[in-house]
N, CA, C and O of each residue as an XYZ file, in Angstrom:
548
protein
N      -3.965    -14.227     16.649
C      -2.552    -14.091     16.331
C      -1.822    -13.490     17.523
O      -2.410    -12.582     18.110
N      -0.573    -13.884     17.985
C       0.571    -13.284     18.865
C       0.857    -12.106     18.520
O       1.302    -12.061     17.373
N       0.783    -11.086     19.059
C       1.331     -9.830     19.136
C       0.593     -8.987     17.234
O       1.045     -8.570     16.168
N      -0.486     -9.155     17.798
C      -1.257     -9.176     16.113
C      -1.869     -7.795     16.555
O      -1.768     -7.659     17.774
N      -2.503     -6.678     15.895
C      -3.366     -5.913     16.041
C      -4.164     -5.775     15.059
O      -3.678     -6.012     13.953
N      -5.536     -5.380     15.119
C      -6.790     -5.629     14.772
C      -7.108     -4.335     14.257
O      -6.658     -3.398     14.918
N      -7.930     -3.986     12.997
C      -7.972     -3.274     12.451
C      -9.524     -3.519     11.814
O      -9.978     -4.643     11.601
N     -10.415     -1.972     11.492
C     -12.124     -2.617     11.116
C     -11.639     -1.851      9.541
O     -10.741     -1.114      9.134
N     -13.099     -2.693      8.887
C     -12.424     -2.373      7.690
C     -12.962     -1.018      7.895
O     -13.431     -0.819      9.015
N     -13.005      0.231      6.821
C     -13.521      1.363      7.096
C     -13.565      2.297      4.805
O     -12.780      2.752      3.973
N     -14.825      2.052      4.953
C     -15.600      2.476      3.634
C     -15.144      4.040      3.184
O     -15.528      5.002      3.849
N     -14.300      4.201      2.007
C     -13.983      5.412      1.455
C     -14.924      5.381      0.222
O     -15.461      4.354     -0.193
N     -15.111      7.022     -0.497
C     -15.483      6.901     -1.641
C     -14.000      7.683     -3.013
O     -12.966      8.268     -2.692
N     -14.289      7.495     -3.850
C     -12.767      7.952     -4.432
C     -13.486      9.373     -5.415
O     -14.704      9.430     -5.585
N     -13.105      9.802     -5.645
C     -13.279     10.974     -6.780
C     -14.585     10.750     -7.099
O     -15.639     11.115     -6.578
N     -14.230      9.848     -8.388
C     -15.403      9.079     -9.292
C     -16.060      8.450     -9.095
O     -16.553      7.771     -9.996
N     -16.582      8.273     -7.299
C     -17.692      8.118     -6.519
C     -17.995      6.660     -6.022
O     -19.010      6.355     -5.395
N     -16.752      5.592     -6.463
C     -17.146      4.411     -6.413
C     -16.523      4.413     -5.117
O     -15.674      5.265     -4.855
N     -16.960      3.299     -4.051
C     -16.889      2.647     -2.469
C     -15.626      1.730     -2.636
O     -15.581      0.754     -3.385
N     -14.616      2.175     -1.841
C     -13.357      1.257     -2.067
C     -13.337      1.189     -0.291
O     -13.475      2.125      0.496
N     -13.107     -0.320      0.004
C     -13.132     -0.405      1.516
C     -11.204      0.117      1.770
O     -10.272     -0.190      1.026
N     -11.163      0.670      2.614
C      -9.858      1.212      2.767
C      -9.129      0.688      4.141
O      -8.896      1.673      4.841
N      -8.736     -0.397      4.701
C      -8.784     -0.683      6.159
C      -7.356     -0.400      6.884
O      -7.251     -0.448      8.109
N      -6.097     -0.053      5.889
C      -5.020     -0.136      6.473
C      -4.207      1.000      6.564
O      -3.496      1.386      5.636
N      -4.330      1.796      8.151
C      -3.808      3.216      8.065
C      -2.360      3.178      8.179
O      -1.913      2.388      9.011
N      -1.620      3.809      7.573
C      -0.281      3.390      8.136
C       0.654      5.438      7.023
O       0.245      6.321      6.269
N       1.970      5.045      7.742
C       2.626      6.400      7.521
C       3.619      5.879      6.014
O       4.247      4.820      5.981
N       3.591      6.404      5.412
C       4.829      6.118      4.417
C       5.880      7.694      4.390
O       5.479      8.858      4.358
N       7.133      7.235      4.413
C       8.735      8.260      4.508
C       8.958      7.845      3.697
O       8.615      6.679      3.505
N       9.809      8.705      2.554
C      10.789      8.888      2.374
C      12.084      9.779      2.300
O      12.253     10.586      1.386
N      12.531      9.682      2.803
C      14.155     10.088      2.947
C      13.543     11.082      3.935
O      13.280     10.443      4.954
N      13.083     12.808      4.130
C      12.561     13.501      5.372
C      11.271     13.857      5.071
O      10.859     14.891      5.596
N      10.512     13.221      4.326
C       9.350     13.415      3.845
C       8.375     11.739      4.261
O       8.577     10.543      4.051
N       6.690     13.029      5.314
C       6.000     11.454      5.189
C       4.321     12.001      4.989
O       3.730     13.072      4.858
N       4.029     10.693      5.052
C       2.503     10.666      4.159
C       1.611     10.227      4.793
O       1.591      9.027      4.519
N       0.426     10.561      5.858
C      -0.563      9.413      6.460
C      -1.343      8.870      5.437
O      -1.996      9.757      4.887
N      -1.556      7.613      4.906
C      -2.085      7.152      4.074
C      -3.412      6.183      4.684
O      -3.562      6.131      5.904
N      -4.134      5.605      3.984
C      -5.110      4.662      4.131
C      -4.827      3.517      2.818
O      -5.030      3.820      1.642
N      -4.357      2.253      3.234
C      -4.206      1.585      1.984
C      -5.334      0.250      2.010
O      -5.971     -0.166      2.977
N      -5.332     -0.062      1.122
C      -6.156     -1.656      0.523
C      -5.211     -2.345      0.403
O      -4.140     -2.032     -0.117
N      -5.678     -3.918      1.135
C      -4.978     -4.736      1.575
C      -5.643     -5.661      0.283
O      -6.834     -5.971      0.306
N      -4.820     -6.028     -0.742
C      -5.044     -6.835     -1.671
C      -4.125     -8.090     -1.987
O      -2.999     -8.188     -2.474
N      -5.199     -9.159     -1.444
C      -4.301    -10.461     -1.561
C      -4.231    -10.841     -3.165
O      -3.343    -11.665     -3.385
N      -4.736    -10.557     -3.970
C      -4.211    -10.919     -5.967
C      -3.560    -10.044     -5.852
O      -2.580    -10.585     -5.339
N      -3.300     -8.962     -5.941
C      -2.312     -8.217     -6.239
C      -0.763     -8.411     -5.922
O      -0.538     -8.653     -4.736
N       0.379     -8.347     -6.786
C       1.583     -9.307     -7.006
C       2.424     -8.128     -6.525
O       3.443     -8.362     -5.876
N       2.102     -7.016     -6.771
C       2.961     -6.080     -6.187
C       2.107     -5.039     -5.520
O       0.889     -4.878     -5.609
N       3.247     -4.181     -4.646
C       2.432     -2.552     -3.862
C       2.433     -1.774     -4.944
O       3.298     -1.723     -5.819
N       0.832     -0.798     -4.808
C       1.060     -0.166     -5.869
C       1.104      1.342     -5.333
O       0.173      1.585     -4.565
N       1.827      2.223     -5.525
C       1.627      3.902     -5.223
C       1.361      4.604     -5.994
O       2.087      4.615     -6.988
N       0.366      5.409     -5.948
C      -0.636      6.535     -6.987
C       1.062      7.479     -6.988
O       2.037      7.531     -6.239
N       0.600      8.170     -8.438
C       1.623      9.020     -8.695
C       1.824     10.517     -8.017
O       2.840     11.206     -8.117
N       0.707     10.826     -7.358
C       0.736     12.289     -6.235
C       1.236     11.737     -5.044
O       2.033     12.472     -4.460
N       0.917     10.280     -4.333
C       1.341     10.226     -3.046
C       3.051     10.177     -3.144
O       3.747     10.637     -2.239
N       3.595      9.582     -4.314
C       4.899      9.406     -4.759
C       5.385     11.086     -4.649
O       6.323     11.425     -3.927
N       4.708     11.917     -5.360
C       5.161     12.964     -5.435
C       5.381     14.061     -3.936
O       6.248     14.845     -3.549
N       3.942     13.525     -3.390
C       4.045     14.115     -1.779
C       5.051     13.632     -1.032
O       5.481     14.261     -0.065
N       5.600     12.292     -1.458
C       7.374     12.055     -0.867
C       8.231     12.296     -1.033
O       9.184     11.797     -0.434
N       8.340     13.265     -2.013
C       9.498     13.850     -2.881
C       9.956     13.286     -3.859
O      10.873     13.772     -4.522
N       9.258     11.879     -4.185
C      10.304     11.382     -5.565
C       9.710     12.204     -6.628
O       8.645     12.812     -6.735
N      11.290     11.937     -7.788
C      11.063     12.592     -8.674
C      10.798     11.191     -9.983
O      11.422     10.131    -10.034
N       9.938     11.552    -10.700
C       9.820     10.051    -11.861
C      11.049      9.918    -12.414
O      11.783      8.929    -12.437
N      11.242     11.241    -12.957
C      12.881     10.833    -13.836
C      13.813     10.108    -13.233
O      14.465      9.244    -13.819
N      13.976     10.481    -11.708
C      14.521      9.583    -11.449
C      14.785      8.484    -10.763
O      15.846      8.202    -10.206
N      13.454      7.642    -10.824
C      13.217      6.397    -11.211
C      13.449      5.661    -12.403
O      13.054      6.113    -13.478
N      14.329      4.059    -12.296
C      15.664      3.876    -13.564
C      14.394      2.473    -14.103
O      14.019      2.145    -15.229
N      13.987      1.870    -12.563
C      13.350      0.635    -12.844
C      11.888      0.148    -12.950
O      11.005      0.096    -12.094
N      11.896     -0.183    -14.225
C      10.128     -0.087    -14.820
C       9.781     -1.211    -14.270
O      10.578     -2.149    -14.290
N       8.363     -1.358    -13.592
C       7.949     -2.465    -13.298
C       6.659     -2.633    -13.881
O       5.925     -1.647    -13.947
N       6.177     -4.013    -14.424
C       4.988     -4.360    -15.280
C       4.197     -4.395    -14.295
O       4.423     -4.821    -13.163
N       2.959     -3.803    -14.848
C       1.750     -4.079    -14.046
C       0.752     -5.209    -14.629
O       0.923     -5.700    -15.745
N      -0.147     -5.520    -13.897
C      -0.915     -6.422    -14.823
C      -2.858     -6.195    -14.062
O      -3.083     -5.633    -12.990
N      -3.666     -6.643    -14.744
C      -5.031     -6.398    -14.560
C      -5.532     -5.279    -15.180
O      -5.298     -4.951    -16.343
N      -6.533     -4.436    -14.040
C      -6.778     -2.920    -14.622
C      -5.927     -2.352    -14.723
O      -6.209     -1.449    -15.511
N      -4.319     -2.211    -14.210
C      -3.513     -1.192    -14.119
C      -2.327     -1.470    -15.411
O      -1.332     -0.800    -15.690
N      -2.764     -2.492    -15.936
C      -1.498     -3.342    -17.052
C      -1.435     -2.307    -18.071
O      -0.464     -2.560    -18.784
N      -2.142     -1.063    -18.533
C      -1.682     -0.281    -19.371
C      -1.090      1.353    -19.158
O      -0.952      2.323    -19.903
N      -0.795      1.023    -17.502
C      -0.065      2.007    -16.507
C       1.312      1.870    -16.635
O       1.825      0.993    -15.940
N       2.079      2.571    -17.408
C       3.591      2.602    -16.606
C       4.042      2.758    -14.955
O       3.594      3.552    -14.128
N       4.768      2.032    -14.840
C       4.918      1.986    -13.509
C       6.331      2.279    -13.067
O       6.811      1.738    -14.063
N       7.416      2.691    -12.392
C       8.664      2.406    -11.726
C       8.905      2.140    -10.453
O       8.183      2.703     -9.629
N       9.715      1.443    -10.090
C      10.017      1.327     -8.827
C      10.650      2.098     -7.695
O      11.802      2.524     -7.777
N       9.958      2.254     -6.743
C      10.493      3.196     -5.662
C      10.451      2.074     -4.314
O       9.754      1.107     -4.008
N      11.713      2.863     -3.671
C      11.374      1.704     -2.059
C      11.408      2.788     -0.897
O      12.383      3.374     -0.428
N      10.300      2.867     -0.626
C       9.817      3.591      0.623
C       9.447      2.820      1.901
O       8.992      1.677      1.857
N       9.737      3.732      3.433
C       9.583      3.422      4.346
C       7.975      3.205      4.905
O       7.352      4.067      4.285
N       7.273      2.672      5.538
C       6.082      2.278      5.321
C       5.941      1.636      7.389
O       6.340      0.530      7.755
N       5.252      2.772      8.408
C       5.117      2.182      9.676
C       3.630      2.141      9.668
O       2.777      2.997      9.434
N       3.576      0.782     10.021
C       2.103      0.343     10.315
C       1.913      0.276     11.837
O       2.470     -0.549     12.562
N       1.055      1.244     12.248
C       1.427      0.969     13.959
C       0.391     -0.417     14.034
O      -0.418     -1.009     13.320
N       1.146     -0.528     15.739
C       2.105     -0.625     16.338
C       3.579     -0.939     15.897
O       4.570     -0.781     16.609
N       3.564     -1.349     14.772
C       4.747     -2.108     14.148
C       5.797     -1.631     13.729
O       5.571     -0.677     12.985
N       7.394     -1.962     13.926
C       8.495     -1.175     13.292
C       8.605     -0.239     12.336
O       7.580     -0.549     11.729
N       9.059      0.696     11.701
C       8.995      0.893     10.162
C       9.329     -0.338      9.172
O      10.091     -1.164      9.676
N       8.933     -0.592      7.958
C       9.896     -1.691      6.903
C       9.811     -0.987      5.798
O       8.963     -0.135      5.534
N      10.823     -1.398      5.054
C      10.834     -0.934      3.478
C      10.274     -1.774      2.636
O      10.262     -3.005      2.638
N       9.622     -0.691      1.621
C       8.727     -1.920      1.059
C       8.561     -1.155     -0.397
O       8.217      0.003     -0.633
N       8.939     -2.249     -1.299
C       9.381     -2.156     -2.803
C       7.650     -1.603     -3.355
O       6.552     -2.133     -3.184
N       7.997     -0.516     -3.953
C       5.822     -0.318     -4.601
C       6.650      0.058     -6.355
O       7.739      0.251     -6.896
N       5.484     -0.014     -6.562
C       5.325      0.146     -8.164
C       4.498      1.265     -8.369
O       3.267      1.249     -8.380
N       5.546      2.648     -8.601
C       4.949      3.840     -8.863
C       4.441      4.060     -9.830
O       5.230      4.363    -10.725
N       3.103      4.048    -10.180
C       2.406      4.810    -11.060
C       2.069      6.230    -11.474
O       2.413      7.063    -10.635
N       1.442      6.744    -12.634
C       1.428      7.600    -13.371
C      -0.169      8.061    -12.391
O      -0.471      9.125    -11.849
N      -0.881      6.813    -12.483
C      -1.915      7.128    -12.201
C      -2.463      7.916    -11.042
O      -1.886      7.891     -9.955
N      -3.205      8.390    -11.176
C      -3.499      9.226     -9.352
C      -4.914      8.533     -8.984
O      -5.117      8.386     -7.779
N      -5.876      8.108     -9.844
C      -7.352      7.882     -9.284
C      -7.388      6.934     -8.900
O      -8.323      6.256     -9.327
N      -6.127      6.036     -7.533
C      -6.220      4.705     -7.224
C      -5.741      5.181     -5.891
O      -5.350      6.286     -5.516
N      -5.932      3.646     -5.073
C      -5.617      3.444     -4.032
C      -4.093      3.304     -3.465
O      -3.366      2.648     -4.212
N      -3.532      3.757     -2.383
C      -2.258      2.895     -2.218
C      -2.390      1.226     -2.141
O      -3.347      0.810     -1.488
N      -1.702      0.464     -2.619
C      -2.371     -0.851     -2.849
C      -0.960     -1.912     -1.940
O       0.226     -1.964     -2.265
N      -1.324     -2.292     -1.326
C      -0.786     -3.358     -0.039
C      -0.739     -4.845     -0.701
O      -1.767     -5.499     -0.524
N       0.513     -5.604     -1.586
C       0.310     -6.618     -2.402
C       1.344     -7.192     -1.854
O       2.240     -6.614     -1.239
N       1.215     -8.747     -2.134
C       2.218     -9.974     -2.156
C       3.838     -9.277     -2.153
O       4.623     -9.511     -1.235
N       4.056     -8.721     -2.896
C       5.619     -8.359     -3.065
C       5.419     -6.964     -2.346
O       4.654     -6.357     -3.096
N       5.702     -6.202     -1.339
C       6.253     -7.293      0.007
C       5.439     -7.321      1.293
O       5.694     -7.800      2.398
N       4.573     -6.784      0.903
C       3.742     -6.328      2.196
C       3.028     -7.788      2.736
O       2.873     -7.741      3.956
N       2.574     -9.017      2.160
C       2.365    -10.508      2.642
C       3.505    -11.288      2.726
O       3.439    -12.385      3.281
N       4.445    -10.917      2.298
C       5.797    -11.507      2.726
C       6.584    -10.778      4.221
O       7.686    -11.119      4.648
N       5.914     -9.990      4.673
C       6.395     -9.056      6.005
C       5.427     -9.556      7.241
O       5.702     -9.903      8.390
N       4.210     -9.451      6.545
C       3.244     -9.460      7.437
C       1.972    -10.830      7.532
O       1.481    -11.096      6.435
N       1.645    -11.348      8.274
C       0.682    -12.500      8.224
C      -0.771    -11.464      8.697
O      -0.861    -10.633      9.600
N      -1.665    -11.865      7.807
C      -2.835    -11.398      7.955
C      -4.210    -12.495      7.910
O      -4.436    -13.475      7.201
N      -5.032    -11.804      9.064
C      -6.563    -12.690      9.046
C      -7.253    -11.952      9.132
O      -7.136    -11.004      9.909
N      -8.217    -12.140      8.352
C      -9.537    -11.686      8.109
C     -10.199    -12.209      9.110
O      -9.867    -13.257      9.664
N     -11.591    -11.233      9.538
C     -13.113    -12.221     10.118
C     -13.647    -11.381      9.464
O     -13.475    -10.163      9.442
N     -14.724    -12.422      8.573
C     -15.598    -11.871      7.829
C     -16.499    -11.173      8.890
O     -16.910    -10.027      8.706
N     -16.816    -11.945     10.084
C     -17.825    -11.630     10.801
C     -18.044    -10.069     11.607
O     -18.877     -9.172     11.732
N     -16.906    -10.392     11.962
C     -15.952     -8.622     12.430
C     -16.173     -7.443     11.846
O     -16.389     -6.333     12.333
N     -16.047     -8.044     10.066
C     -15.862     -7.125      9.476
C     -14.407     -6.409      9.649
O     -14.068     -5.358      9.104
N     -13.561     -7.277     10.599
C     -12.497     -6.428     10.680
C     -11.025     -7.936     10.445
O     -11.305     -9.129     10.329
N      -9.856     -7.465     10.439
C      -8.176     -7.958      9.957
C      -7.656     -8.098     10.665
O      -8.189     -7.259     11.392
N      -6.663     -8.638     11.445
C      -5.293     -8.513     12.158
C      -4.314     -8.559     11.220
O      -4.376     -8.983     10.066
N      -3.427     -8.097     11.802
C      -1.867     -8.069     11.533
C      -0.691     -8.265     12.160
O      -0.573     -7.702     13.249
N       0.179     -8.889     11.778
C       0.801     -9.613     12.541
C       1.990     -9.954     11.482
O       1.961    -10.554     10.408
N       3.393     -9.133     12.443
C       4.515     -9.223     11.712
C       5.327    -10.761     11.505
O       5.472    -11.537     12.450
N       5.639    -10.943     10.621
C       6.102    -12.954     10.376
C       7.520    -12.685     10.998
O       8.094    -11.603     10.872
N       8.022    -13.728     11.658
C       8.943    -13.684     12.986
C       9.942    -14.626     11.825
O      11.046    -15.050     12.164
């Protein structure tokens, strides 16, 4: 890819001990508040999803969040609302990017179709073991 950077995947364990590959480091702001995160890059997944402490380590408050967004799969019996936070993936600009705040805390930040594959073109090598990224022009 043109002006793409390369990323290996890199193996976390979560609380409850299960192996979640974690490959995408990036900063999330909002408003004067930011977060170094590690997210999962999930191509089924229809939206970004944000655990409800990293939301909170940005300062939002739930109450006031107005707009509920449905989840669906394991997370479909999660309330969710919408927040739009700033999100820099180096090398790359900052972008805003619509997530679906959850209640939940024992999850990943989750990198989905709405909007994070609509921003960004991504390839895998299985062989690598590692991703590029690469902002869509």
């Amino acid at each position: 890819m043109l002006d793409g950077q390369r990323y290996s995947f890199t193996e976390r364990t979560d609380s409850a001990g299960r192996s979640l590959v974690m490959p995408l480091p990036s900063i999330l702001t909002l408003e004067n508040r930011s977060v170094e995160i590690m997210a999962l890059l999930d191509t089924g997944a229809s939206v970004n999803v944000l655990p409800y402490e990293i939301g909170l380590q940005l300062g939002a408050v739930w109450e006031n969040q107005t707009v509920s967004v449905p989840l669906s799969g394991n997370l479909a019996r999660s309330e969710a609302r919408g927040l739009v936070v700033s999100a820099a993936i180096a090398p790359f600009s900052p972008i805003l990017f619509a997530f679906a705040w959850t209640k939940l805390e024992d999850i990943p930040v989750i990198f989905g179709h709405m909007n994070f594959f609509a921003e960004f073109n991504v390839c895998f090598y299985r062989h690598e073991l590692a991703f590029e990224v690469c902002p869509r022009r």
